[in-house]
N, C-alpha and C positions, 0 to 999 in steps of 0.2 A: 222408391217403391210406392208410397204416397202417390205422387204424380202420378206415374203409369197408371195405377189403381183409380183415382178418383177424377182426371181430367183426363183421361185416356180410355177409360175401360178396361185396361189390362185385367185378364185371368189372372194367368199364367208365369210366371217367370221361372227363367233357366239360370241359374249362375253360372257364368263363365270362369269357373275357377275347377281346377282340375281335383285339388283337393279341398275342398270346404270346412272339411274339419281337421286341418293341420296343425291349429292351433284350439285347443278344446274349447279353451277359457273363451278365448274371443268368439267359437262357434253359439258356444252355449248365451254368453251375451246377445249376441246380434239374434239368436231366438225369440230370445225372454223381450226383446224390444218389437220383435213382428208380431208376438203375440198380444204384447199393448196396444202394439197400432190398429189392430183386429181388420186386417185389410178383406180379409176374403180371397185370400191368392192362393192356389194352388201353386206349389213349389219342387223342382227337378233339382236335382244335386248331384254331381260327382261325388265320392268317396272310397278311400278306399277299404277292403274287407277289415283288414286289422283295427281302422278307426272305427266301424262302427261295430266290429266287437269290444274292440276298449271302452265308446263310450254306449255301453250296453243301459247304463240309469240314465241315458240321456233320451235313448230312442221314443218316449211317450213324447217329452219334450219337442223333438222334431214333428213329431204327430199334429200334436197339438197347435204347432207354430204353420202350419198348412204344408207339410210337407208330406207328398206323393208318390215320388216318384226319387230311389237313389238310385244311381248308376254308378258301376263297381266295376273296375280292372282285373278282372281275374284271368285275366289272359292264356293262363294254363291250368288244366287239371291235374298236371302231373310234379310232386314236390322238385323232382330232381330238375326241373325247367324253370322254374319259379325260381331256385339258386341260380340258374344260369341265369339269369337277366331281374337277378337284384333285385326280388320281388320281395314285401315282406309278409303274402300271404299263402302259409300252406295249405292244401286243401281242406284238412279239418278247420283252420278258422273262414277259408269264406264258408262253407258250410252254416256255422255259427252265426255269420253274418247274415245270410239268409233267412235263417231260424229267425233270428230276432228283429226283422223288418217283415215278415209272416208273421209274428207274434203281433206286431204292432201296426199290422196294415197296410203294411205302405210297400209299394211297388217295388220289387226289385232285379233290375237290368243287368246283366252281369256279357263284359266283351269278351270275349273268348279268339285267341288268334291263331291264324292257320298260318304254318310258314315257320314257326318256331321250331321244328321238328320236321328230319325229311318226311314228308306226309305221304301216307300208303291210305289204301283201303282201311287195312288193320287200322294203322291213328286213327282216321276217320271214325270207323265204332267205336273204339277207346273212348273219343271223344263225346260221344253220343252216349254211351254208359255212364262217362263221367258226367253228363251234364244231367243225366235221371237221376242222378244219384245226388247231386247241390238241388236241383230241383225251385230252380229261384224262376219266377214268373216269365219273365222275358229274355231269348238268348237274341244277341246281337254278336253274329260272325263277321269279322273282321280279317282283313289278310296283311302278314307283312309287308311293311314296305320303310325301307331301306333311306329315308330321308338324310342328306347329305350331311348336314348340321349334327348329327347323332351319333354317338361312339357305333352302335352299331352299325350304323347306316355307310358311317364312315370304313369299316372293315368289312362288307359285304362285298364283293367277286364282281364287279360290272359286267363280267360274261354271262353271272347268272339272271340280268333281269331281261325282263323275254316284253314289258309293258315301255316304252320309252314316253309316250305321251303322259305326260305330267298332269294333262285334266284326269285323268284315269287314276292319279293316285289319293284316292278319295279312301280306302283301306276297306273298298268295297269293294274292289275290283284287283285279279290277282300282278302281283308287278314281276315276283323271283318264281322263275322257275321252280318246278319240284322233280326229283328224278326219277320217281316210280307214277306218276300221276301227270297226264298231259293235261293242259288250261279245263279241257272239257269235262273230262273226270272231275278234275278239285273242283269243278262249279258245280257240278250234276250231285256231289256227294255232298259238299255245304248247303247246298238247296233242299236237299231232300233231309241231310239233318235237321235244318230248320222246318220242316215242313213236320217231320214227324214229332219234334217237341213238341212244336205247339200244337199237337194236334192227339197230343197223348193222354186218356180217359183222366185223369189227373187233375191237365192244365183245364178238359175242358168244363169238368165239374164245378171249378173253380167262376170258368165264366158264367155259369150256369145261374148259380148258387151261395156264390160267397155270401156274407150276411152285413160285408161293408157294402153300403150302396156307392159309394163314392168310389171304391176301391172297381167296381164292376162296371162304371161309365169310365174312367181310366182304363181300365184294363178291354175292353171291346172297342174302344174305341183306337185304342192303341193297335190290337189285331186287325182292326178294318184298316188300318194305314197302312199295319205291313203288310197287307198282303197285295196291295196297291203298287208301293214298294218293289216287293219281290218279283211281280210281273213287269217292272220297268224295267230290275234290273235284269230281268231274262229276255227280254227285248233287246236291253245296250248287248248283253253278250252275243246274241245273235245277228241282229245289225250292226252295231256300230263300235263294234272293239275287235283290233288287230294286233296279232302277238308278234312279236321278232323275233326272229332264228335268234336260239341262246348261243351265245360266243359272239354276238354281233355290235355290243354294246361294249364300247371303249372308257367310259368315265359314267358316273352315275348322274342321271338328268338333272338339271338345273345346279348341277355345282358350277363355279363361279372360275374363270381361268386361273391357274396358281400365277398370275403376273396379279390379277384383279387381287388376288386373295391376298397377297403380300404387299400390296403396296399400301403406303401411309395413308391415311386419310386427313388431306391436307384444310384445316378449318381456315387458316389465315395466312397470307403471305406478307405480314408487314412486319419487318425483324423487328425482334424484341427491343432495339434500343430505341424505336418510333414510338414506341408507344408509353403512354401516362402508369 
């Protein structure tokens, strides 16, 4: 971080680690040492809701240490879905989680997934109420998708995905089928979800007004991207994305043949008794 910072220029840094503070002790160390370093970095983090309500005496700490911006898996607002897919945060703790990165400034991104749940009109507002209601700065709508490597991915229906092109599964773009809602609807309805978050007297006061300066060049700056964004990706939808008849898809995209998948993987062929 040194490097990038002082022979590079870097602002910015994202950590590529999904959970940052999976381990308290060693998050809280690697702080207390960015904040000796006194780099000037603006800092992105993964975590998930339950970590930073557990480490609720920590969040000045991450402040302090130049952190911006956390980004939070809350993939559903609804408890009984959050059981199904082994989540350990109910709705009232990411709530809490939110609370306490609004408390202490700092940006909070929360992904929310479509796909989990046959999705209707109805889910769709559910989902829009539920997310006035967590009320965290930035929503970031994401769609299932079904990667082969995945217990779930791995028990998903290959009839139901209707997206076969693999650059498409970005988890921006829908892959499964839904059975009340055709590709057009689930995009028309996520798009407009997104459109009225952030566009709700709430969020926009917030850009207006907040009284962190730091927290209002993040956070506008962050809306001028998406909305950047969201015009491409209503462009890909209209030019350049095509859906498959559902029932047309025999194994899930880029799974590996079961001959490839079972065979040994052979490091050396020189029997054991040649060698020292």
């Amino acid at each position: 971080m040194k490097v990038l910072a002082k022979d590079y220029g870097v602002k910015i840094i994202w950590f590529a680690d999904e959970n940052f503070a999976a381990d308290r002790e060693l998050a809280k160390e690697l702080l207390e040492k960015i904040i000796e370093a006194d780099l000037g970095l603006s800092l992105n983090l993964n975590m998930t809701a339950a970590d930073v309500v557990r480490d609720a005496d920590l969040i000045p700490l991450y402040k302090k240490a130049g952190v911006d911006y956390i980004v939070m898996g809350v993939e559903s607002l609804k408890d009984d879905v959050i059981v199904d897919i082994r989540k350990n945060n109910p709705f009232t703790i990411s709530k809490e989680a939110v609370r306490l990165l609004r408390e202490n400034n700092i940006i909070s991104l929360t992904n929310i997934i479509y796909g989990l749940e046959e999705e209707s009109w109805k889910t769709l507002f559910e989902k829009f109420k539920g997310m006035l209601e967590l009320d965290s700065d930035i929503l970031n709508a994401m769609y299932l998708t079904p990667h082969f490597w995945t217990s779930d991915g791995k028990s998903t229906d290959p009839n139901s995905i209707i997206q076969k092109d693999l650059a498409k599964w970005s988890y921006r773009n829908q892959v499964i089928a839904t059975p009340h809602l055709k590709p057009f609807e689930l995009f028309l309805g996520v798009k407009l979800t997104e459109a009225f978050y952030h566009l709700r007297p709430k969020a926009l006061w917030r850009l207006a007004f907040h009284k962190d300066k730091r927290y209002l060049q993040i956070m506008r700056d962050s809306m001028l991207t998406g909305v950047r964004v969201v015009l491409a990706e209503i462009f890909e939808f209209l030019f350049d994305t095509k859906f498959s008849p559902q029932g047309s898809t025999e194994k899930i995209p880029g799974q590996p043949n079961k001959m490839v998948e079972s065979s040994p993987l052979i490091l050396e062929q020189i029997p054991i008794s040649q060698k020292n």
